[in-house]
N, C-alpha and C positions, 0 to 999 in steps of 0.2 A: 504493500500500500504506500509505504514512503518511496520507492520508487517510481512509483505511478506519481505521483503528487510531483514529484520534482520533474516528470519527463513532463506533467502538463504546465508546471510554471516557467518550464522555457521556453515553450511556445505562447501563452499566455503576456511573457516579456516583451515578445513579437508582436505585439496586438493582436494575437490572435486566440480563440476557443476551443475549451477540450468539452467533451461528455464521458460522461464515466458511468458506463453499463454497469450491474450488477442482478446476479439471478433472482435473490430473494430482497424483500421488503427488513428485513433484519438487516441482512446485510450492506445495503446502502445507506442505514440510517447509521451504523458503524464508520462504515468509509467516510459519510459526512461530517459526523462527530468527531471523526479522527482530523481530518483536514479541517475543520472547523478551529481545532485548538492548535494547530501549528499555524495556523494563517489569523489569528486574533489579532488584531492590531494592524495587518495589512492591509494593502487597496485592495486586493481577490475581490473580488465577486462572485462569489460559491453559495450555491439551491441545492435544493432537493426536490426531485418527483416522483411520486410512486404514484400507484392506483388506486391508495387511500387518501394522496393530495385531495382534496376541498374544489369544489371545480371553480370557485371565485378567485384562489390559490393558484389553479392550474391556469388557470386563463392570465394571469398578470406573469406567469412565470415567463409562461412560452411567446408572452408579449416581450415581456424583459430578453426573451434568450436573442430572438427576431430581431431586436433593436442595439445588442448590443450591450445590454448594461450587466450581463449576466457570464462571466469568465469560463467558469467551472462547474459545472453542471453533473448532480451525483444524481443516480436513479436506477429505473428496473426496465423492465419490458414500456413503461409506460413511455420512455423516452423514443420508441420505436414507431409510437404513431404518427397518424400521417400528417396533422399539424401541429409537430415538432422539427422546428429550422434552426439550424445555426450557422448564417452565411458566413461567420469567420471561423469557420470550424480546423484547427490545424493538428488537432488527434484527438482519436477515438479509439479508448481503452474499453477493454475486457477482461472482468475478471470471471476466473471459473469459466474461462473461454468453451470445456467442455459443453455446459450447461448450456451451448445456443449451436444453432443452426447456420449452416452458409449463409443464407438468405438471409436471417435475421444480422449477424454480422455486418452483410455487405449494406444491407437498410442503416445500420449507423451510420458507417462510413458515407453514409449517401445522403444525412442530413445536414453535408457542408455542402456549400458551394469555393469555387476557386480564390483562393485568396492570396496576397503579394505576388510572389513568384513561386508558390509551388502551383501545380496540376492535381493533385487531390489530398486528403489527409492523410497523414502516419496513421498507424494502426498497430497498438499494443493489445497482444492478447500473456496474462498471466492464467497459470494454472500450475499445480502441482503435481498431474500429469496428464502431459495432450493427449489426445484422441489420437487414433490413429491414422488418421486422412491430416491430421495438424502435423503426423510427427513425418507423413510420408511428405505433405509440400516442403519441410526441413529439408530433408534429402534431397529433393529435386531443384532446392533450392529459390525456390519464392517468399520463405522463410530465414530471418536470423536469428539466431537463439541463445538468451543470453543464461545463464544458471546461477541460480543464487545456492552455493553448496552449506551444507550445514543447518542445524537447530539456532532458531533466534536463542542468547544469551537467556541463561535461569530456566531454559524449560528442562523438565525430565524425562530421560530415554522412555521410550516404549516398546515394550517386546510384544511378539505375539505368536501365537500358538494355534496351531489346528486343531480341534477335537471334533470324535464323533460324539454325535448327537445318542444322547440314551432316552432321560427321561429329564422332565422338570426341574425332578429334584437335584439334578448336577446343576443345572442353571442358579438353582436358587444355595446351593450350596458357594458357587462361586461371586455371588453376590456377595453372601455372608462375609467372606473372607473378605474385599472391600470395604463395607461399610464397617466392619470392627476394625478394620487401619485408618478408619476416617474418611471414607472418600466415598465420593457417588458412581453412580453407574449409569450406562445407556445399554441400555438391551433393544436391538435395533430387530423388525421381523419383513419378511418380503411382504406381506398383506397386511390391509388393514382390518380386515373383518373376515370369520373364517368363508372359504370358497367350497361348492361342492365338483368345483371344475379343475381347483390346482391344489396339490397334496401340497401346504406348504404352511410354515406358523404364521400364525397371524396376530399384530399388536393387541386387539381388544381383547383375544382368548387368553394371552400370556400375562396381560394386565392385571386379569382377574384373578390369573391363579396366583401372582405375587402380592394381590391385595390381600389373598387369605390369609397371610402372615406376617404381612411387611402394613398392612393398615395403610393411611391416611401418606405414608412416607410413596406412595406411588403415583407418579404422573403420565397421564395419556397422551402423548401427543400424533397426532395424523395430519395427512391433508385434507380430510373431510370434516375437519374444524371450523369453526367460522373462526375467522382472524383473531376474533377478541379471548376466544377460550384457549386459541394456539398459546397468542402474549400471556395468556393468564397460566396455561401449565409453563411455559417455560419461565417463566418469572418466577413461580412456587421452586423450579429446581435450581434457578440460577439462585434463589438465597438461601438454598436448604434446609426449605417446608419440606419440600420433597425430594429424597434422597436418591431416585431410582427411577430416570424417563426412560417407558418403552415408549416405540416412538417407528416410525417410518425412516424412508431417506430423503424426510423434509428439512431432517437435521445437517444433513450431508456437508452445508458452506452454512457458514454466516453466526455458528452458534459457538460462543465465549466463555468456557467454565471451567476455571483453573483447577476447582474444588474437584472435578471427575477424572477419577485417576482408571475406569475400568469401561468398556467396551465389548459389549456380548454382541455378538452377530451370528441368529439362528438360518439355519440353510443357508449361509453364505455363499453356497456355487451359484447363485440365484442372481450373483450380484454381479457387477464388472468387476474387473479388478482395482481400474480406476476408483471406481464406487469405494471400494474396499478400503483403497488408502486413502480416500477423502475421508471419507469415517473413521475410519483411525487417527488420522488428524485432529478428532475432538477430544482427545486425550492427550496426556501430558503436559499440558499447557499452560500449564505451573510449575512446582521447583519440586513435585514429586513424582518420583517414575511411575508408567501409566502401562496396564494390561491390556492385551486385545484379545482376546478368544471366539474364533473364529467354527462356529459346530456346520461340524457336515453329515450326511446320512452315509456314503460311499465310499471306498477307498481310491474310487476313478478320480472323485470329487474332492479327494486330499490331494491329490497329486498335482490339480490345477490349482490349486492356492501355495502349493509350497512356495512358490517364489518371494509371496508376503510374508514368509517365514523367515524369509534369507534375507531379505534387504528392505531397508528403508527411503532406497532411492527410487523416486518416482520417474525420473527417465526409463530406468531398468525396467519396472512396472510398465512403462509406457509400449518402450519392446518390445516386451512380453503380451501385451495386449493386441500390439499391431502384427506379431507372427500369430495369433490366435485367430482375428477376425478379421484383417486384411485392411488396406488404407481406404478403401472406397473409392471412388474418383477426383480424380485430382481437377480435371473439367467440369466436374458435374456439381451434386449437391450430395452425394450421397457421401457418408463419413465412417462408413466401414463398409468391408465387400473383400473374397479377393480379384487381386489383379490377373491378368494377364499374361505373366510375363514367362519367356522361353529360357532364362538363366539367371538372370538376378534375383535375389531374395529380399526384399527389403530388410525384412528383420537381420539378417545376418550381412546386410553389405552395405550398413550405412556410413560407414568409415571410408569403406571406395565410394561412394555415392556421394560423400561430403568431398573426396579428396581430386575427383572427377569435374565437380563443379567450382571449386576455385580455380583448378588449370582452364578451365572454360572460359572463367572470366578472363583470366589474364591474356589469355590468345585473343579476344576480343577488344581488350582492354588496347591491347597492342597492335592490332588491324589487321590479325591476320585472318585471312582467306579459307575457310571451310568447307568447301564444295557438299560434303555429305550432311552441315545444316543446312546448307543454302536449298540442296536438293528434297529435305526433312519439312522445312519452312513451306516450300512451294508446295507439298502433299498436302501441307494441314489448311493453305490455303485453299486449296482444292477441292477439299472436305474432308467429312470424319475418317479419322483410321479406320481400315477393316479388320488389319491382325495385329498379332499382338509385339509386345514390343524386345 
């Protein structure tokens, strides 16, 4: 986030406008708050819109952004609509870049118009780990990627662990072991309610059974909440009314609580892997080491999460995700798929992939003559490829 902030107040120094996407309504009132208190006392010009903005609100903002009087602009999807303009738009950041769509992306980037001498706006996307259409433009190079290696200062490691799933009372067993070291839990389920279509836990059924002995210390949270009961459990758990949110993957980005040092994730093959180590990410987040316990039903279904066993690095993860489900199109809209291709691997050949495309530049860089793009270029003006590549 403090990176975003600085890469938007250089352009901002330019007379120019950022907007700053976020997936959830938590989480942009965060990023605002946060940029709010390092920009106290400056000229900034920094809002907020979500889709619980006021529409007397939304109207004077988007009037504000139109005219100019508005810098920095934090929000959600709501900045997405179609009368939201910002003719001095000079970047357009992403966070939880995962969490959105081609389209939607390219619709930010498309609420500037041209301004000084650039041809359109910069375009930051963050994440903890790309998708696999984000990590294959890397490779192909339409992408630059910068890494921020390492745990921000004072947080505690987190370990994590696969187990099979037995019964309940391992779950609440491992609860117990938490909450008597002091610390809270997320017991995370693929359903909200049980399904008579998918064999799988479900938040409301698991809630219940921890209420039978955990009481009043248990919070529900889903996405079939109305907003205000969502703020209302998560607020009981962020001050430790409630020691123990099951909960959906609504929690996934944007939730803050140093106090949760534990992480239950039932059917986790259920999940991406990405999924996985976003969620994992809500632990540790303070100065005490944080558990992940990961339950699966299969031995097939251990074997694809060991990698969350071994590393805590979300590129890795990312990899691993993109030799699982392929990059999708790199032209198109779709963000996993596999490709095409007659020898290369993505997953295993991004190091020649990376190392392919800097010599690329530089022979370009340098004016040299290519006959086999020149001949490459003329196909694609021609039209679609038929084979593969």
């Amino acid at each position: 986030t403090a990176l975003a902030l600085v890469a938007a107040l250089m352009v901002i120094a330019e007379r120019a406008q950022a907007l700053f996407l976020a997936p959830t309504a938590v989480l942009a009132r965060q990023h605002h708050a946060f940029c709010a208190r390092c920009l106290a006392g400056s000229r900034v010009r920094i809002a907020l819109l979500t889709g619980g903005t006021p529409a007397g609100e939304r109207r004077t903002l988007i009037d504000d952004l139109a005219a100019g009087r508005i810098d920095l602009l934090i929000g959600t999807h709501a900045l997405l609509e179609e009368d939201v303009r910002a003719p001095a738009l000079g970047l357009a950041i992403i966070d939880e870049q995962h969490k959105f769509g081609v389209e939607q992306r390219a619709a930010l980037v498309g609420k500037g118009v041209p301004w000084a001498h650039a041809t359109q706006p910069d375009l930051l996307l963050m994440t903890a780990t790309p998708i696999p259409r984000t990590l294959a433009l890397t490779a192909f190079g339409d992408l630059a990627v910068s890494r921020i290696v390492g745990r921000p200062p004072g947080r505690g490691r987190v370990t994590t662990e696969l187990r099979r799933w037995a019964t309940p009372r391992d779950l609440g067993r491992t609860i117990d072991e938490c909450l008597e070291a002091g610390g809270r839990a997320f017991v995370i389920c693929p359903l909200r309610e049980e399904s008579d279509k998918v064999a799988a836990a479900d938040a409301a059924t698991i809630a219940a059974q921890l209420t039978t002995t955990l009481g009043g210390r248990v919070a529900l949270l889903t996405g079939a909440l109305a907003e205000v009961d969502k703020m209302a459990a998560l607020d009981r758990f962020q001050r430790g009314e409630a020691t123990v949110l099951v909960s959906t993957t609504v929690v996934e980005v944007g939730i803050d609580v140093p106090e949760a040092t534990l992480m239950a994730v039932i059917d986790a093959p259920r999940f991406g892997l990405a999924q996985l180590h976003q969620l994992r990410g809500r632990i540790g987040r303070g100065e005490r080491a944080g558990r992940c316990v990961l339950y699966h039903r299969t031995a097939e279904d251990g074997e694809r999460l060991h990698i969350l066993a071994t590393t805590d690095d979300g590129l890795a993860i990312a990899e691993a995700d993109l030799a699982e489900r392929g990059p999708g199109q790199l032209l198109g809209t779709e963000q996993h798929g596999l490709p095409r291709l007659r020898i290369a691997d993505l997953a295993r050949d991004l190091d020649l992939l990376q190392s392919a495309h800097q010599r690329a530049r530089a022979l370009v860089a340098a004016g040299t003559r290519m006959p086999a793009l020149d001949r490459f270029l003329r196909g694609v003006a021609d039209g679609p490829l038929t084979g593969g590549g």
